[in-house]
N, C-alpha and C positions, 0 to 999 in steps of 0.2 A: 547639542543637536540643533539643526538651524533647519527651520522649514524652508525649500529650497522653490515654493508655486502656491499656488491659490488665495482664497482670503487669507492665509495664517502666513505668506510670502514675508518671508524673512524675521520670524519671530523665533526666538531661542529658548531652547526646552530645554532642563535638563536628563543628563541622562542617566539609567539607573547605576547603579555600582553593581561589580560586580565581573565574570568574566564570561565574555562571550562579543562577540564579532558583529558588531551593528553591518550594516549595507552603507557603503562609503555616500558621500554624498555626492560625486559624480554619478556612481550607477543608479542612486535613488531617481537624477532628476531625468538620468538616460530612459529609466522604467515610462516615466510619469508623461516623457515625451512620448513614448511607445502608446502607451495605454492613455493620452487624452482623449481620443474618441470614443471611447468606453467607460471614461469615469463619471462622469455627472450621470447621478441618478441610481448607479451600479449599487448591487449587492455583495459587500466586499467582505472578504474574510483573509486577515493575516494569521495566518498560521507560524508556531515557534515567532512569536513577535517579537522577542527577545527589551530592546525597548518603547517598542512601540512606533518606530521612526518611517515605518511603511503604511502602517493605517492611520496614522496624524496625516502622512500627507495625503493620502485618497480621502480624508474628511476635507482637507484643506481645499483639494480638486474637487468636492460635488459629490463626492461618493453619496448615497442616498443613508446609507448604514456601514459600519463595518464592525464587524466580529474582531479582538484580538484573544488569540489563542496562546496562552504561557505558564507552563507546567510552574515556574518558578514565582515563590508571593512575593519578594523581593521587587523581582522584578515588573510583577502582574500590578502591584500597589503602587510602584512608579508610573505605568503607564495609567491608570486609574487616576492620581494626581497632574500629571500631565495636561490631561483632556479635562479635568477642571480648569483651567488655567485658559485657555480658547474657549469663546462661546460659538461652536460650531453647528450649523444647521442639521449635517445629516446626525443619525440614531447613532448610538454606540454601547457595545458591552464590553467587557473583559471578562473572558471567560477560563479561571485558572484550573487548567486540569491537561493532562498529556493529550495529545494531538489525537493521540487514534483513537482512545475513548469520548473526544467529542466528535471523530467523523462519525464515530458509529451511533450513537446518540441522534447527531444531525439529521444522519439516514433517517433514524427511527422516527423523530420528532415531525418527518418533511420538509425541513431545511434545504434550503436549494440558493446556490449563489450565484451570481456574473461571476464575478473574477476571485479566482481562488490562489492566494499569493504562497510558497514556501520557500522557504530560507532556513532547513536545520544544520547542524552543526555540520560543518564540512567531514571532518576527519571521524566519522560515525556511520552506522549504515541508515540511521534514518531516512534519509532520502529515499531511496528503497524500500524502505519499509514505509514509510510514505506513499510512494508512487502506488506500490501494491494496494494498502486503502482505499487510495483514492480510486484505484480499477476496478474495485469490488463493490464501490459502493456507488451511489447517483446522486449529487448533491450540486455539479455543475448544471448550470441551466442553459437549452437550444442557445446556441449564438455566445455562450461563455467563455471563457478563457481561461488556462492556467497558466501561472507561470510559480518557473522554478530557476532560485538563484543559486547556481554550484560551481563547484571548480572546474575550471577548464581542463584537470586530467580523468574527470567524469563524464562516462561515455552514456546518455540519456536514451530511454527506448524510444521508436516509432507511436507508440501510441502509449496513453493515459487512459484505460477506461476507451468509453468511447468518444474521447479525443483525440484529435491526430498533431502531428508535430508538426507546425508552423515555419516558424524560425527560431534562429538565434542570436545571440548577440552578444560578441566579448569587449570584455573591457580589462585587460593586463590579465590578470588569474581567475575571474569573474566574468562566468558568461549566464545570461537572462536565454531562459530554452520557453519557448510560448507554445502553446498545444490548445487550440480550436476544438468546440462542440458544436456539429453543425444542427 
């Protein structure tokens, strides 16, 4: 895994073992080009981080904090080891526990982010069950952003919560869907 921007620009991580579907490195750097105006400083939260390769690079951009979200220890202790390895300015936690027991937590806690990243397993209903979460609950902050990486033969709602659908953005089978909080 190769940081593809920021201070951490071109330094190689390794990645966990294991199976599951990182975010290629083309669409990582397509995101990070999407979402520069918004990183430095941001409240960042990767959800299903799988290994970690989307909130390395929003520390690497400025992110001010980022949350990783990963059900799996395997792979939650990679990305833990990882982020020893960069001495990176913004905050960071890894937090190993399923996605929708810590949104609801977060709710409860006050947790409120900028940009709220998801990437679950393609061929699963997480997504969906995701989205629903995230609708029930308020953890996006005024002027936030979601964004959601899924296949192109997945049809996304009109709105998240109270966010609305922005745009999108395909890349071969990989399309980035962004949904705004005004």
């Amino acid at each position: 895994m190769r940081i593809a921007g920021g201070i951490a620009k071109g330094r190689k991580l390794p990645a966990p073992k294991g199976d599951y579907r990182p975010t290629s490195a083309k669409v990582r750097e397509a995101l990070f080009d999407i979402l520069r105006p918004r990183i430095m400083g941001a409240h960042f939260v990767d959800l299903y981080a799988g290994s970690g390769a989307i909130g390395i690079e929003a520390l690497s951009e400025g992110a001010e904090d980022v949350t990783f979200v990963e059900s799996d220890p395997s792979r939650a202790d990679a990305i833990r080891q990882n982020l020893k390895l960069i001495p990176f300015r913004g905050g960071h936690r890894v937090v190993k526990r399923n996605t929708h027991a810590f949104l609801k937590e977060a709710e409860k806690d006050g947790e409120s982010f900028d940009i709220v990243f998801l990437d679950p397993p393609y061929h699963t209903d997480e997504l969906d069950r995701t989205i629903k979460s995230l609708a029930e609950i308020d953890i996006l902050k005024s002027g936030g952003i979601i964004v959601t990486e899924h296949s192109v033969k997945k049809a996304m709602p009109e709105t998240i919560g109270s966010a609305r659908f922005l745009r999108s953005y395909r890349y071969g089978d990989t399309v980035l869907s962004l949904y705004g909080k005004d």
